[in-house]
Biopython code that builds the backbone (N, CA, C, O; Angstrom):
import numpy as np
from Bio.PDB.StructureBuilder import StructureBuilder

atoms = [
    (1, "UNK", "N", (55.810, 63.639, 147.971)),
    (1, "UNK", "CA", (57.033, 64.357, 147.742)),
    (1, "UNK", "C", (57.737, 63.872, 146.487)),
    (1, "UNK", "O", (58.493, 64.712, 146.000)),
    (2, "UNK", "N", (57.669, 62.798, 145.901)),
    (2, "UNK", "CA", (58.039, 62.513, 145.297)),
    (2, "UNK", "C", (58.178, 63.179, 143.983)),
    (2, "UNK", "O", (59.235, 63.545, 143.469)),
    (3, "UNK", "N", (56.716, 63.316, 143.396)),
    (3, "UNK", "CA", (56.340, 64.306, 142.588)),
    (3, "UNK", "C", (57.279, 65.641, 142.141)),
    (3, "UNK", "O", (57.864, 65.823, 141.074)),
    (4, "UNK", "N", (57.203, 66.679, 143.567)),
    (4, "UNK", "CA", (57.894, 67.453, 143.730)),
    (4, "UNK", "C", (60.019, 67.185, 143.274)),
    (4, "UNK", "O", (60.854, 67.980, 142.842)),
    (5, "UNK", "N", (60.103, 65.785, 143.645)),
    (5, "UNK", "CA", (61.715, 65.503, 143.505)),
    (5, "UNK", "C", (61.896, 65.250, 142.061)),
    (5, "UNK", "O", (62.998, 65.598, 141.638)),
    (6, "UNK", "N", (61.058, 64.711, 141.170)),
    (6, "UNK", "CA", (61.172, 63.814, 140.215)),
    (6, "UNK", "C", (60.821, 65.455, 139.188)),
    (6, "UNK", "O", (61.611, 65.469, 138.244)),
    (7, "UNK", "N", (60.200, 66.301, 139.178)),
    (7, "UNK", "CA", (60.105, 67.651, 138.868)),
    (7, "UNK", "C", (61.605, 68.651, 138.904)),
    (7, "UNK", "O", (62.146, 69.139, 137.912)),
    (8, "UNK", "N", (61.988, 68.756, 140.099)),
    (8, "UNK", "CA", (63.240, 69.495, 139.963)),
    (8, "UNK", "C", (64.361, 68.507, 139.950)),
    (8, "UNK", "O", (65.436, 69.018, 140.264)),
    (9, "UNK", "N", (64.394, 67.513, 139.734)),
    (9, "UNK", "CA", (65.280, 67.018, 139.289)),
    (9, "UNK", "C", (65.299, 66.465, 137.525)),
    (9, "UNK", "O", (66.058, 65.581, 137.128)),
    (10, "UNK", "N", (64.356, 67.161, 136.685)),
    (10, "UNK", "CA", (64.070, 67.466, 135.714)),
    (10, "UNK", "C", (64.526, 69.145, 135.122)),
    (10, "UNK", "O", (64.661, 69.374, 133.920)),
    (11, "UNK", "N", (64.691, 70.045, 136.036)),
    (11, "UNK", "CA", (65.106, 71.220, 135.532)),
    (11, "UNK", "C", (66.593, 71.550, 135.279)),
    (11, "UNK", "O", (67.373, 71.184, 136.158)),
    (12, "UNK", "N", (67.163, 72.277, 134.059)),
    (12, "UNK", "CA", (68.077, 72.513, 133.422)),
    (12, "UNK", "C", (68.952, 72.567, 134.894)),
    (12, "UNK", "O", (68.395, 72.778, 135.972)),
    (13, "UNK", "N", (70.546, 72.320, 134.730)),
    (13, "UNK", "CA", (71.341, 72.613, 135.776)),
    (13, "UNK", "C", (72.179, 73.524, 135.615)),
    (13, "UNK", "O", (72.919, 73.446, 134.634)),
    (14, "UNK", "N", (72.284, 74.494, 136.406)),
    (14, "UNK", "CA", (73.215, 76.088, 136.596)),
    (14, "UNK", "C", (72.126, 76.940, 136.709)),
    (14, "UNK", "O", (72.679, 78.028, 136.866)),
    (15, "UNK", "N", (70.734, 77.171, 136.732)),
    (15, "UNK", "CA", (70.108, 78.008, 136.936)),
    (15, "UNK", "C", (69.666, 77.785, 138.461)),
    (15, "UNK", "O", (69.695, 76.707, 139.053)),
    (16, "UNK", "N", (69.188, 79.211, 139.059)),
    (16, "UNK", "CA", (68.584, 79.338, 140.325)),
    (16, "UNK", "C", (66.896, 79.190, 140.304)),
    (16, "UNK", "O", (66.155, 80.074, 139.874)),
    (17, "UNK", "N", (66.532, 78.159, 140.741)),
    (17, "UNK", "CA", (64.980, 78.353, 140.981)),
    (17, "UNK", "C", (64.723, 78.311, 142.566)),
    (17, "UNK", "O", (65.144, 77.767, 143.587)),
    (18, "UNK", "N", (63.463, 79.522, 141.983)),
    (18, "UNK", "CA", (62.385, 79.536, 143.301)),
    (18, "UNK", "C", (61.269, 79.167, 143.325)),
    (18, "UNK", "O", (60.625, 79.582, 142.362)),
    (19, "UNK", "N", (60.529, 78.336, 144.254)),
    (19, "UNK", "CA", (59.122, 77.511, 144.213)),
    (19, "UNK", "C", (58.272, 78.805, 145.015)),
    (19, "UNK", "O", (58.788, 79.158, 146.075)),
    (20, "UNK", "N", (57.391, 79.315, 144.716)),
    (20, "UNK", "CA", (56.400, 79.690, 145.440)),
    (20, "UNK", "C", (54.691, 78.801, 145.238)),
    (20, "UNK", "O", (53.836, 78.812, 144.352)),
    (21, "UNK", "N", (54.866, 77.913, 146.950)),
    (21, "UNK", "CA", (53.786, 77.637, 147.453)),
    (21, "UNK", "C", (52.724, 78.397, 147.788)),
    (21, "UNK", "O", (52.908, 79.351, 148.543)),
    (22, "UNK", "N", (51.029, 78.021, 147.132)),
    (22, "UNK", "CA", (49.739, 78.398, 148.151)),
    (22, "UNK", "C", (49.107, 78.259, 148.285)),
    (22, "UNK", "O", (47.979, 78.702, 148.068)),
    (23, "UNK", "N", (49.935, 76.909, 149.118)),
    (23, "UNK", "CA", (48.608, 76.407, 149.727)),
    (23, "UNK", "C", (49.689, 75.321, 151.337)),
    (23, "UNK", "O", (50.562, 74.455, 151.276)),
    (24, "UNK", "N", (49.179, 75.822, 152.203)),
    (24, "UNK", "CA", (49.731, 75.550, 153.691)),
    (24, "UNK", "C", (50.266, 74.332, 153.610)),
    (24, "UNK", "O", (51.416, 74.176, 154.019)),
    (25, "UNK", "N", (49.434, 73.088, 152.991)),
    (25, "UNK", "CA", (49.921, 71.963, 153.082)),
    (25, "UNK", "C", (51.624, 71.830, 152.387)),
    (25, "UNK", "O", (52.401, 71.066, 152.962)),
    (26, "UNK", "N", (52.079, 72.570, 151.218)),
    (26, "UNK", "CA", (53.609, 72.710, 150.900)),
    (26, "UNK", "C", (54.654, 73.235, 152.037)),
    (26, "UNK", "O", (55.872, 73.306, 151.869)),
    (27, "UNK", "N", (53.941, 73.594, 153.241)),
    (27, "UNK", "CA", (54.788, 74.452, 154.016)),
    (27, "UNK", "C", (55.548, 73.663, 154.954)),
    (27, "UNK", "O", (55.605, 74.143, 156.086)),
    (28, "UNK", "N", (56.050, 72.744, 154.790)),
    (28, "UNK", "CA", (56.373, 71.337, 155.521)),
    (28, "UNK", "C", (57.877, 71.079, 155.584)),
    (28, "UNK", "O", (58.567, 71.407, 154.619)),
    (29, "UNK", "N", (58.386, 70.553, 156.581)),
    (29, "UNK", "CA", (60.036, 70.379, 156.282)),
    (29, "UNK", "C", (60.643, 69.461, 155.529)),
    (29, "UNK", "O", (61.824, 69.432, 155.184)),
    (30, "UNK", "N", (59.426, 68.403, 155.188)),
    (30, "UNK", "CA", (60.084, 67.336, 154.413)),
    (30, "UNK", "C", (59.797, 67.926, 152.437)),
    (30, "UNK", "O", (59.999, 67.309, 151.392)),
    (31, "UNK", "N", (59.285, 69.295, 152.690)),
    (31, "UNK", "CA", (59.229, 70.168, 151.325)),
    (31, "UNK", "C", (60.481, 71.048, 151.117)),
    (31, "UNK", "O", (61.052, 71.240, 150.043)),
    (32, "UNK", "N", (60.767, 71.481, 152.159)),
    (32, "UNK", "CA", (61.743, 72.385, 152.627)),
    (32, "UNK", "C", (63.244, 71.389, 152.420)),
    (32, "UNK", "O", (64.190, 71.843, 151.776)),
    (33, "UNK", "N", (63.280, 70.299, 152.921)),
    (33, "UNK", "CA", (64.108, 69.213, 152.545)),
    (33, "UNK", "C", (64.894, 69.408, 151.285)),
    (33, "UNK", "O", (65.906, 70.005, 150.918)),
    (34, "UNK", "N", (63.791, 68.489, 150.704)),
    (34, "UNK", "CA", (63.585, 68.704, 149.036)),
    (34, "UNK", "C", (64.241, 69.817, 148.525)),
    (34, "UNK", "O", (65.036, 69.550, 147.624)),
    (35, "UNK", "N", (64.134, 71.080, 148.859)),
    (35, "UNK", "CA", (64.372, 72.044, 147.996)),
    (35, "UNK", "C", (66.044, 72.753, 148.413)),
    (35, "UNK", "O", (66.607, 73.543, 147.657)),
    (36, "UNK", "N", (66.565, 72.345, 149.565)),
    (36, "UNK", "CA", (67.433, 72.523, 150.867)),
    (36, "UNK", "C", (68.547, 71.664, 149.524)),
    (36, "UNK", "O", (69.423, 72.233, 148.873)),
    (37, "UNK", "N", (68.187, 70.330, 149.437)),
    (37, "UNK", "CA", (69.166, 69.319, 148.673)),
    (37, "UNK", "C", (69.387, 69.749, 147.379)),
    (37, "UNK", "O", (70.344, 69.662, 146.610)),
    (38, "UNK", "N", (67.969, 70.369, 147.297)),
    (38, "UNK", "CA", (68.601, 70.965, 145.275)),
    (38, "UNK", "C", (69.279, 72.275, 145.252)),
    (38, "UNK", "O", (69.763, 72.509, 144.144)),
    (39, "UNK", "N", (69.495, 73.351, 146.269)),
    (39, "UNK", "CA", (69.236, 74.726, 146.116)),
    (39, "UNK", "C", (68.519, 75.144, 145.183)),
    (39, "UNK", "O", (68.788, 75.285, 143.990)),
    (40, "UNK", "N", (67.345, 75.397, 145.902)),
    (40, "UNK", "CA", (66.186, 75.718, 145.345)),
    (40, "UNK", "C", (65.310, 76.600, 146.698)),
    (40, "UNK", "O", (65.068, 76.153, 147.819)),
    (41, "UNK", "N", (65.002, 77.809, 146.206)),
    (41, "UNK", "CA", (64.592, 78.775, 146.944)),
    (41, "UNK", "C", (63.037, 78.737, 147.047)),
    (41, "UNK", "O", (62.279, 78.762, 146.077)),
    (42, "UNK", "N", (62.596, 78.663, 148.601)),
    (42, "UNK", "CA", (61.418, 78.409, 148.934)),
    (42, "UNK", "C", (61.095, 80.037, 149.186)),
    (42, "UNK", "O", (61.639, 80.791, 149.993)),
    (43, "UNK", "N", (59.850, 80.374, 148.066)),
    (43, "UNK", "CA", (59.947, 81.914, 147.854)),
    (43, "UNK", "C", (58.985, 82.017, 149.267)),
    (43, "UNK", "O", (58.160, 81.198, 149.671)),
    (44, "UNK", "N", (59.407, 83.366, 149.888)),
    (44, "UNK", "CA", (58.968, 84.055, 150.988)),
    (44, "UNK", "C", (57.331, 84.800, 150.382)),
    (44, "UNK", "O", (57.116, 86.004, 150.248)),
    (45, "UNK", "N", (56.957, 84.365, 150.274)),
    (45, "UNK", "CA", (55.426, 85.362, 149.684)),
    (45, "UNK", "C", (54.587, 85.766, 150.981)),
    (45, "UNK", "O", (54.436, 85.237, 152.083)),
    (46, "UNK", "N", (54.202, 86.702, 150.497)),
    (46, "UNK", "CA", (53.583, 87.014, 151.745)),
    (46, "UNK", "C", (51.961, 88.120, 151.049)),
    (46, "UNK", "O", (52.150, 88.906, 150.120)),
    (47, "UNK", "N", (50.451, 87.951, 151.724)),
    (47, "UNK", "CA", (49.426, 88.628, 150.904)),
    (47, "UNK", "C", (48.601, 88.184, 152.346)),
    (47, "UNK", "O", (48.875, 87.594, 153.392)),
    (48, "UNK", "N", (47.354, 88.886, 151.688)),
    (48, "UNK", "CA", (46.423, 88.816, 152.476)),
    (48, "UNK", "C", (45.643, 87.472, 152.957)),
    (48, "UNK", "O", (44.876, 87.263, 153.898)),
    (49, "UNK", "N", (46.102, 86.738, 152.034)),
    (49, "UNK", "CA", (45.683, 85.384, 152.248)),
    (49, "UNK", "C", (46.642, 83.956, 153.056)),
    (49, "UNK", "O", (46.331, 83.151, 153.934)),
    (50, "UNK", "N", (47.651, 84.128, 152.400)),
    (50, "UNK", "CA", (48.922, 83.387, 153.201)),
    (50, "UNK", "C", (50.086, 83.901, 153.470)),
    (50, "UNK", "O", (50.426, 84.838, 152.747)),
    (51, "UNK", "N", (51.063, 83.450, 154.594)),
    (51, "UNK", "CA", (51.849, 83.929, 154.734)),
    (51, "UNK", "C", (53.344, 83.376, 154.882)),
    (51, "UNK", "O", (53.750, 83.170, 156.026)),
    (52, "UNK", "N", (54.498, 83.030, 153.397)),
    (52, "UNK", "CA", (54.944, 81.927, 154.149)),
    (52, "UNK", "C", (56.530, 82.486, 154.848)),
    (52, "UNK", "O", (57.191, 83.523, 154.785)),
    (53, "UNK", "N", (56.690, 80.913, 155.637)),
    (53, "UNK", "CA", (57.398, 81.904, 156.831)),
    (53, "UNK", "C", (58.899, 81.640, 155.784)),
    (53, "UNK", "O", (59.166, 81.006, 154.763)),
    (54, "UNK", "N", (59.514, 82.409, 156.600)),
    (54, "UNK", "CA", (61.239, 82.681, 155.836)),
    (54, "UNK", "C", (62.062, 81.371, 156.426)),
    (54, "UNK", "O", (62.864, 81.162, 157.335)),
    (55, "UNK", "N", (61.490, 80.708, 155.523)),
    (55, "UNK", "CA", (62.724, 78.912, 155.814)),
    (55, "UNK", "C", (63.687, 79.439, 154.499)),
    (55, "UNK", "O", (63.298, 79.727, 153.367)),
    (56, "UNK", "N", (65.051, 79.464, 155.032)),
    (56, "UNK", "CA", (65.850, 79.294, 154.014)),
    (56, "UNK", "C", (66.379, 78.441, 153.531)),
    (56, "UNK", "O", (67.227, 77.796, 154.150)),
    (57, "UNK", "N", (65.915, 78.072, 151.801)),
    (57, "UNK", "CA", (66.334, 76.342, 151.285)),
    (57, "UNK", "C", (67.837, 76.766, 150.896)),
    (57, "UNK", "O", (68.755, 76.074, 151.336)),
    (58, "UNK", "N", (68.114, 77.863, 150.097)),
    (58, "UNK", "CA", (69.041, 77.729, 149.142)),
    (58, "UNK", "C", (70.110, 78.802, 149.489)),
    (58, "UNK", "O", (70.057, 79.247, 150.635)),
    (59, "UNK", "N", (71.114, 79.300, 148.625)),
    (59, "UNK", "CA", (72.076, 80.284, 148.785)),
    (59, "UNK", "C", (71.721, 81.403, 148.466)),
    (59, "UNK", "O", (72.575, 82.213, 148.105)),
    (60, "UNK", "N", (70.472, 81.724, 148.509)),
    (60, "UNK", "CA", (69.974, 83.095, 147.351)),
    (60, "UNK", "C", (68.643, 82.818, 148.510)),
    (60, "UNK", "O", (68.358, 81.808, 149.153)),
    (61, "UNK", "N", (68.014, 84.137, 148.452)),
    (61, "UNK", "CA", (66.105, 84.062, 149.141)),
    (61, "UNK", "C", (65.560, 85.075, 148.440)),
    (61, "UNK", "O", (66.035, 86.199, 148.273)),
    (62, "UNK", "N", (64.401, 84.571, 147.981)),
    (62, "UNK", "CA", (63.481, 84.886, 146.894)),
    (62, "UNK", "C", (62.307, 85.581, 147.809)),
    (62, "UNK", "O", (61.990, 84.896, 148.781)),
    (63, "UNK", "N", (61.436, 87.133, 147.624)),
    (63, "UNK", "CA", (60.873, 87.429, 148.510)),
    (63, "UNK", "C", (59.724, 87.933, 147.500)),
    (63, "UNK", "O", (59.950, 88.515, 146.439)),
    (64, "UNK", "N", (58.441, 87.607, 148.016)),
    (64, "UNK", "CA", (57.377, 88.636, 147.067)),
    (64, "UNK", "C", (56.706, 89.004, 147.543)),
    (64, "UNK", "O", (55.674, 88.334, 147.510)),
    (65, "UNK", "N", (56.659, 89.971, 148.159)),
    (65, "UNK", "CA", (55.659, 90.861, 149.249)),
    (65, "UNK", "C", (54.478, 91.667, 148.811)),
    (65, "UNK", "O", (54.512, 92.896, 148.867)),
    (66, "UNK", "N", (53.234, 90.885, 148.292)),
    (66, "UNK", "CA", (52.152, 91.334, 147.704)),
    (66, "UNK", "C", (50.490, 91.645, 148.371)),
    (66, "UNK", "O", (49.347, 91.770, 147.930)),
    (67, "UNK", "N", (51.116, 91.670, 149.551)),
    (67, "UNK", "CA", (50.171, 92.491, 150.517)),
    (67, "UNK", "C", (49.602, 94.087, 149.518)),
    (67, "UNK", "O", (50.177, 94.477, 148.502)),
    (68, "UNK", "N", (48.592, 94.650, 150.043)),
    (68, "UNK", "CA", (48.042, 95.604, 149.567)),
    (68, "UNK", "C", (48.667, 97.122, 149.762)),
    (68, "UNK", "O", (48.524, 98.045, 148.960)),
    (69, "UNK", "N", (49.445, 97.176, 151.099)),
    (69, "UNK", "CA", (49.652, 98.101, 151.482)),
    (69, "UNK", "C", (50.857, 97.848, 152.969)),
    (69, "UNK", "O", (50.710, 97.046, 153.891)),
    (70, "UNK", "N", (51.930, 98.772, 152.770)),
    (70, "UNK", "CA", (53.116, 98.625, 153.594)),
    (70, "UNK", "C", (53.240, 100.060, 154.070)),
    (70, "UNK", "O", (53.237, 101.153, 153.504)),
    (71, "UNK", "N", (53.356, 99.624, 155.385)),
    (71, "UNK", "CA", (53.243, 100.940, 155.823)),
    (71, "UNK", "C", (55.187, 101.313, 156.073)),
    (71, "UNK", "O", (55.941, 100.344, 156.161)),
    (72, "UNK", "N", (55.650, 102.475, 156.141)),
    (72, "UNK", "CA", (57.184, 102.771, 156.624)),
    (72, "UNK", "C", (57.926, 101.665, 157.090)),
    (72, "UNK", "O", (58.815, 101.002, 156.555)),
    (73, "UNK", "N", (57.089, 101.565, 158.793)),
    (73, "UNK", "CA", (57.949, 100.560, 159.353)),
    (73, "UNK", "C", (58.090, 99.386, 158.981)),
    (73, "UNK", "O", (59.132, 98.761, 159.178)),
    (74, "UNK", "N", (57.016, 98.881, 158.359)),
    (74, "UNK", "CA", (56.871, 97.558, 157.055)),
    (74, "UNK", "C", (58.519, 97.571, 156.452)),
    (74, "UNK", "O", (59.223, 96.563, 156.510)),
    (75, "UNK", "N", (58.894, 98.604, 155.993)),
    (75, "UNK", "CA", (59.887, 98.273, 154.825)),
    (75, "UNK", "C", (60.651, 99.265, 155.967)),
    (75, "UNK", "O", (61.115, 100.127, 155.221)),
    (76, "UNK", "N", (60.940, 99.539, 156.954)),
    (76, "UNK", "CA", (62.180, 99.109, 157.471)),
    (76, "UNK", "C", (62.275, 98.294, 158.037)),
    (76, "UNK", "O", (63.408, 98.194, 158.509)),
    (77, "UNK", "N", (61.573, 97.479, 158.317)),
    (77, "UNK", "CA", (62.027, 95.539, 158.900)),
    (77, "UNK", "C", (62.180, 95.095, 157.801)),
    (77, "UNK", "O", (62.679, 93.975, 157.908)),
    (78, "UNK", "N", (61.998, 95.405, 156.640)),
    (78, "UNK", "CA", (62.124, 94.655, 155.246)),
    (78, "UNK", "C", (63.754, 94.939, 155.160)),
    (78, "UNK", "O", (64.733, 94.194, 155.185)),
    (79, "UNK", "N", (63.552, 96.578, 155.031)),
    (79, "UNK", "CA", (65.224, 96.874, 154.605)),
    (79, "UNK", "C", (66.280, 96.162, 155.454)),
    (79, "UNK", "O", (67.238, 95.572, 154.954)),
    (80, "UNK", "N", (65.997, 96.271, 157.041)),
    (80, "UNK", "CA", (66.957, 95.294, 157.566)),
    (80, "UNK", "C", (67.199, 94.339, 158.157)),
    (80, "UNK", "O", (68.000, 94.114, 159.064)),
    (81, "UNK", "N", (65.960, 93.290, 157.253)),
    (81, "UNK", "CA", (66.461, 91.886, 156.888)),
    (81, "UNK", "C", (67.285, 91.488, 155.967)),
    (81, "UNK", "O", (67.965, 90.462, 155.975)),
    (82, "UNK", "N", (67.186, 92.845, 154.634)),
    (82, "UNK", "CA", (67.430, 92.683, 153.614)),
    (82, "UNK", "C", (69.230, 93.364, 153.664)),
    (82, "UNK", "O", (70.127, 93.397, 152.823)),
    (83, "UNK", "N", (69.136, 93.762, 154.890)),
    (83, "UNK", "CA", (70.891, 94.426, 154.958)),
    (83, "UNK", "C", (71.428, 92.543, 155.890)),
    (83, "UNK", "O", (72.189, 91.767, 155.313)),
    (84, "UNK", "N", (71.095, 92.371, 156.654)),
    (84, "UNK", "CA", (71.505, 90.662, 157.218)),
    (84, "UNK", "C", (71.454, 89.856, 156.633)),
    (84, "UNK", "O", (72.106, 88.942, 157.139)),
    (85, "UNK", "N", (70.724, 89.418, 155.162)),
    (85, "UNK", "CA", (70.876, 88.633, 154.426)),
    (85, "UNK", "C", (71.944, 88.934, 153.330)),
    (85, "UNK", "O", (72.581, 88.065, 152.735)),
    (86, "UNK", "N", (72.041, 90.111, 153.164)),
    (86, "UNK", "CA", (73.209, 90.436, 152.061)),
    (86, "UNK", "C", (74.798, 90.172, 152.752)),
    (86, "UNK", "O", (75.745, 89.616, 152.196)),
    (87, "UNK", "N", (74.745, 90.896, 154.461)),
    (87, "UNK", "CA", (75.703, 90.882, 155.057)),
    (87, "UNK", "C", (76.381, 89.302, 155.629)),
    (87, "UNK", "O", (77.359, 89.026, 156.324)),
    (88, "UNK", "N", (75.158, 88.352, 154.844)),
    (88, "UNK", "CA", (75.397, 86.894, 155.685)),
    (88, "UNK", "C", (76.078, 86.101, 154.446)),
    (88, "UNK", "O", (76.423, 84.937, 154.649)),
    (89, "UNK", "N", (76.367, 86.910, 152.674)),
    (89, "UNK", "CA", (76.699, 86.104, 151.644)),
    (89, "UNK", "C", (75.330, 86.222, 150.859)),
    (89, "UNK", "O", (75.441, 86.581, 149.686)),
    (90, "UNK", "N", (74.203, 86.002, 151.277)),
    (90, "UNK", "CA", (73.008, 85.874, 150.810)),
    (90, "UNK", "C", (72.624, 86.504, 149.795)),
    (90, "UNK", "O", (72.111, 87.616, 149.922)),
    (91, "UNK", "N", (72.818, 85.845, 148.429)),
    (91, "UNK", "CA", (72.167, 86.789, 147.037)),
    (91, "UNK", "C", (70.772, 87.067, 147.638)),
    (91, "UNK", "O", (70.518, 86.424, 148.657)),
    (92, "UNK", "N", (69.636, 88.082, 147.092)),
    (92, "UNK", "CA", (68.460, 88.444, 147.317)),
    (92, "UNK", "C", (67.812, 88.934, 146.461)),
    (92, "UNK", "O", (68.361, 89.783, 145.759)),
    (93, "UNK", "N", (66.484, 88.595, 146.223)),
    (93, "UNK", "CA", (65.665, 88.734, 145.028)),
    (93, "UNK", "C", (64.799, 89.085, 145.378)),
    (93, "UNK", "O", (64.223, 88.145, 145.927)),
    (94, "UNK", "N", (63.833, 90.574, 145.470)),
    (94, "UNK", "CA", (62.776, 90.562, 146.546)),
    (94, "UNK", "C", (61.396, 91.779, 145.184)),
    (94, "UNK", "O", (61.573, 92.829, 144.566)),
    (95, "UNK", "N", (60.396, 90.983, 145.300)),
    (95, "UNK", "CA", (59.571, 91.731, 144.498)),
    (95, "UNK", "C", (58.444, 92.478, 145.180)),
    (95, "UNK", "O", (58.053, 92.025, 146.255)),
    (96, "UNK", "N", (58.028, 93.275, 144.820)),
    (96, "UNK", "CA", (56.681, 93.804, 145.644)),
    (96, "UNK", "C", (55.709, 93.962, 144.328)),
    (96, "UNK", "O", (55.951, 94.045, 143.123)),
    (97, "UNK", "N", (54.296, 93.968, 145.235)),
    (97, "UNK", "CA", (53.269, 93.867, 144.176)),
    (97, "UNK", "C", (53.271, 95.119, 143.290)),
    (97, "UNK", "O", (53.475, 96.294, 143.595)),
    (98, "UNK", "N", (52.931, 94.434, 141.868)),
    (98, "UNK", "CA", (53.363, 95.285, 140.654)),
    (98, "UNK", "C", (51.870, 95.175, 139.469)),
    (98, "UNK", "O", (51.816, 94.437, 138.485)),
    (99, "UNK", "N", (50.877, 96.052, 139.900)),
    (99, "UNK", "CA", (49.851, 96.516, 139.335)),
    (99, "UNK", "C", (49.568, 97.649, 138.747)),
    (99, "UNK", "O", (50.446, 98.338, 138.227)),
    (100, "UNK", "N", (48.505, 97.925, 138.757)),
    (100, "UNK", "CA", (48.406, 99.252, 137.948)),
    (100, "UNK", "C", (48.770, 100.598, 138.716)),
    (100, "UNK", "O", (49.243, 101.639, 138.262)),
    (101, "UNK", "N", (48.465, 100.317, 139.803)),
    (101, "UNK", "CA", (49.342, 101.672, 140.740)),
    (101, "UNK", "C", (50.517, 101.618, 140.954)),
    (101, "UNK", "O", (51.374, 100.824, 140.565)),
    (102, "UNK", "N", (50.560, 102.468, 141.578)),
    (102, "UNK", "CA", (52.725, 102.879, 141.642)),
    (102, "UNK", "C", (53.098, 102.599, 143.279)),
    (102, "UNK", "O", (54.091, 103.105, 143.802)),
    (103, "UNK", "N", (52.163, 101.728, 143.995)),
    (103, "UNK", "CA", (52.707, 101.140, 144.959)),
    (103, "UNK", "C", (53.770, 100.650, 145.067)),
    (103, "UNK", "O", (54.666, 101.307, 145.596)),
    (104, "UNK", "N", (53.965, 99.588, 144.687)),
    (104, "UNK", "CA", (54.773, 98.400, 144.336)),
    (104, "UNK", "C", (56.130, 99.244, 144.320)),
    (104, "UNK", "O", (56.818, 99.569, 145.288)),
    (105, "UNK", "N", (56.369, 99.558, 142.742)),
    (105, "UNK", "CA", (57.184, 100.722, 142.702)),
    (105, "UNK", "C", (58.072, 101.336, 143.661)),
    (105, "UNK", "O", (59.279, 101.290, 143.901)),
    (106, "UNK", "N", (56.480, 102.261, 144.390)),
    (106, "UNK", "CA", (57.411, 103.525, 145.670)),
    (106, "UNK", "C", (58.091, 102.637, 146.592)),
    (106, "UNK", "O", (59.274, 102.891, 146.815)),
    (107, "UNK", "N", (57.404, 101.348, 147.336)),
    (107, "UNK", "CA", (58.059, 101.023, 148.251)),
    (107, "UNK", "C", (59.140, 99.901, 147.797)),
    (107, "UNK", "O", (59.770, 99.284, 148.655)),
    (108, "UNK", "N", (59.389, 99.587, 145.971)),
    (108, "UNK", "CA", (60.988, 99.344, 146.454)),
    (108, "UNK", "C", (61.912, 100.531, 145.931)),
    (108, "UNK", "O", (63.130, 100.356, 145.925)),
    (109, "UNK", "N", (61.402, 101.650, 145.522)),
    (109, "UNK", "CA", (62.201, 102.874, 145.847)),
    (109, "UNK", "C", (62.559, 103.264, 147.244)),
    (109, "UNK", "O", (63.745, 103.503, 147.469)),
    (110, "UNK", "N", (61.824, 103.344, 148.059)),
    (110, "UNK", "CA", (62.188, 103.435, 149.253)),
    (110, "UNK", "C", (62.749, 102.778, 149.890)),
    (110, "UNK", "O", (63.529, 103.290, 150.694)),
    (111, "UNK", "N", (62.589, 101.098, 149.812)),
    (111, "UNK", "CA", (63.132, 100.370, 150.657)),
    (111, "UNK", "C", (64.871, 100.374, 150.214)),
    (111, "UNK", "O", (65.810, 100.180, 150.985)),
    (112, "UNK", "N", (64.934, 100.654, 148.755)),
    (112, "UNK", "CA", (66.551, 100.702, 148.450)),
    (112, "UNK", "C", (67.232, 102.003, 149.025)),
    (112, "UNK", "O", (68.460, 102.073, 149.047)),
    (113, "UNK", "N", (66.453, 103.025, 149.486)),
    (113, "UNK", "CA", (67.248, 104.328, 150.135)),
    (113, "UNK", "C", (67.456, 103.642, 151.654)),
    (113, "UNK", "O", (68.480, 103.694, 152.335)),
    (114, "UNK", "N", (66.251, 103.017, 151.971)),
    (114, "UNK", "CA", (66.763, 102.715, 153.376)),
    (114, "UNK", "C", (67.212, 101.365, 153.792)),
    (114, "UNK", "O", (67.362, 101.051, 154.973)),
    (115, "UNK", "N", (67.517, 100.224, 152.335)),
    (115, "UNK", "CA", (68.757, 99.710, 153.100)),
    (115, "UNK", "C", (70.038, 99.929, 152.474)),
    (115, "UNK", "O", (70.827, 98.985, 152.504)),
    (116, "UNK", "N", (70.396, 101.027, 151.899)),
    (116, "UNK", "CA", (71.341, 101.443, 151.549)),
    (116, "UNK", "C", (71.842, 101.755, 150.191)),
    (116, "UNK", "O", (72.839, 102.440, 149.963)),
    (117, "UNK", "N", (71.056, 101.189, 149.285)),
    (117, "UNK", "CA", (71.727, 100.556, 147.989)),
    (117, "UNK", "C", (71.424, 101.701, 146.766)),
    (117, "UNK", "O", (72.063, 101.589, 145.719)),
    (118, "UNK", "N", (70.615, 102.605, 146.890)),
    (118, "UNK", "CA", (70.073, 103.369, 146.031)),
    (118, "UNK", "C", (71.213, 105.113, 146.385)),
    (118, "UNK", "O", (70.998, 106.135, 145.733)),
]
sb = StructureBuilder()
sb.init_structure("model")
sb.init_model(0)
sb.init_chain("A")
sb.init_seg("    ")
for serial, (resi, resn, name, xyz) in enumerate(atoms, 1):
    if name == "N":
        sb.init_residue(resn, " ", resi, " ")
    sb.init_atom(name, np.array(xyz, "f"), 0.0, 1.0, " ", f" {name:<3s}", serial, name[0])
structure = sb.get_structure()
């Protein structure tokens, strides 16, 4: 852990950072700690390969949802997490996968009609 402390306690101060871990072994509370003491946002990623869970370190939650494919109800549990985290103070930063198709795209067009904001 150390590593990890001696690192962000090297980065400029007044900016918001988010760590995205992948690999399981970062997924730990004494990582979560660490990032809890700096506000520093343990990014929510989520794909076909890992999945990490929604520990909130900081005042802000960082989300990157790069799974292949979301179906409706996908992004209405998205949209209203994303209405409880706004409604809790919670800045929110949430990306979806952004390739050569217009996936990515449609569903955060959609997800902003259905949690309100569009």
């Amino acid at each position: 852990m150390g590593l990890l402390t001696r690192y962000l306690d090297l980065l400029p101060k007044g900016m918001r950072y988010a760590f995205e871990f992948r690999h399981q072994s970062w997924l730990a509370e004494e990582v979560y700690s660490v990032l809890r003491e700096r506000n520093v946002s343990l990014c929510v990623a989520e794909s076909e390969k890992l999945e990490v869970p929604e520990v909130i370190t900081a005042d802000f939650v960082y989300y990157r949802l790069r799974k292949a494919e979301y179906t409706e109800q996908d992004v209405d549990a998205i949209a209203a997490r994303a209405r409880d985290l706004l409604a809790a103070g919670r800045d929110l930063y949430l990306m979806f996968k952004h390739e050569e198709t217009p996936e990515g795209a449609l569903n955060a067009e959609l997800l902003l009609r259905k949690a309100g904001s569009a």
